[in-house]
N, C-alpha and C positions, 0 to 999 in steps of 0.2 A: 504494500500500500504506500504509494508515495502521494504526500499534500503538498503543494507551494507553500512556503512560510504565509502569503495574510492570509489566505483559507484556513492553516492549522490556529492563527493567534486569533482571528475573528469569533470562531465558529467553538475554540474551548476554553474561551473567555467569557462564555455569558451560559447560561441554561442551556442556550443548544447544545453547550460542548458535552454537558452532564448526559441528558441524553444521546449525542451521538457515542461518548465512553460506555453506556448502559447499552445501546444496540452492538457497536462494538463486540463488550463483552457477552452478550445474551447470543451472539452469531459465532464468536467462534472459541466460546471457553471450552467445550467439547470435542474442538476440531482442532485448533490452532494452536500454537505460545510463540511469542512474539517478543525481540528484541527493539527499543523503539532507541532510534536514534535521532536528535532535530539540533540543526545548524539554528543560531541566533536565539533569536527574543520567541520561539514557540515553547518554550521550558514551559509555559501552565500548561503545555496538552499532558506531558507527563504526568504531573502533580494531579491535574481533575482527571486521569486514567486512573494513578492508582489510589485515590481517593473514593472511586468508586466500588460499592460492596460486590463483590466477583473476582475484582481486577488481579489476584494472585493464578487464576487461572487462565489466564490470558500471557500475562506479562510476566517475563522472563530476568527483563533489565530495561531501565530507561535512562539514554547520557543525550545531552544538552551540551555538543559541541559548538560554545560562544568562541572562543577562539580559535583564530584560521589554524592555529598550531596544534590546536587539540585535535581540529576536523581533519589536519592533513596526516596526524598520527594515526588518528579514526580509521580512517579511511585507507591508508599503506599507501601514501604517497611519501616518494622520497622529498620531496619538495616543494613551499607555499607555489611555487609560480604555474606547475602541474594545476591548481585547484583555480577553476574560471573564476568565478561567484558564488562566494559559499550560496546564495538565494538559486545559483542558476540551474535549470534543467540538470544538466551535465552531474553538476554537486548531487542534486536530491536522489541521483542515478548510484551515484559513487555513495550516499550516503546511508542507501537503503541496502545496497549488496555488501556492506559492511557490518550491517544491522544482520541481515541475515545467514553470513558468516558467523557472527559472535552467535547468533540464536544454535548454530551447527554446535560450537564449541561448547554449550552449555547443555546441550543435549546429545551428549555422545552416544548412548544407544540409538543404532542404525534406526529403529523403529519407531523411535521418538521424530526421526529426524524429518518425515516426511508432513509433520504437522508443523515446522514452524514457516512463520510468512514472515 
């Protein structure tokens, strides 16, 4: 699941966000576990995710790379000048197959592995 940064801060900044962490959770605690990972100022999606009652069955890990140096670590880049725009396409590309990488590593049983997104 990849969001542009204002779609994640608009949308899990007010009520909606509560409800979209509650469908979220109600869609794939039984299917999914998920690493979330959000470039910049989207850090409240984390917080109203796992704020919500479920979200241990969902949610694996949540990091909030605000700095390009943390996102270019995040991410296995050797270097900032590799990384476009932490906001841009390309990053939230780079930053969700990093998310899903780390969801690999935290669920090393093969059979776990085919439920994380």
């Amino acid at each position: 699941l990849i969001l542009h940064a204002p779609e994640v801060h608009s949308a899990m900044s007010s009520t909606a966000g509560q409800k979209l962490s509650t469908t979220l959770i109600q869609k794939c605690s039984s299917l999914n576990r998920a690493c979330i990972a959000i470039a910049g100022g989207g850090g409240g999606a984390i917080s109203t995710l796992a704020a919500t009652p479920g979200a241990s069955s969902v949610l694996l890990e949540g990091l909030v790379a605000y700095d390009r140096r943390s996102f270019v670590e995040f991410v296995g880049s050797s270097n900032l000048s590799d990384v476009p725009g932490i906001c841009s396409r390309e990053a939230a590309i780079a930053l969700s197959n990093a998310a899903l990488r780390r969801s690999f590593h935290l669920t090393p049983d093969i059979g776990e592995r085919h439920k994380c997104i």
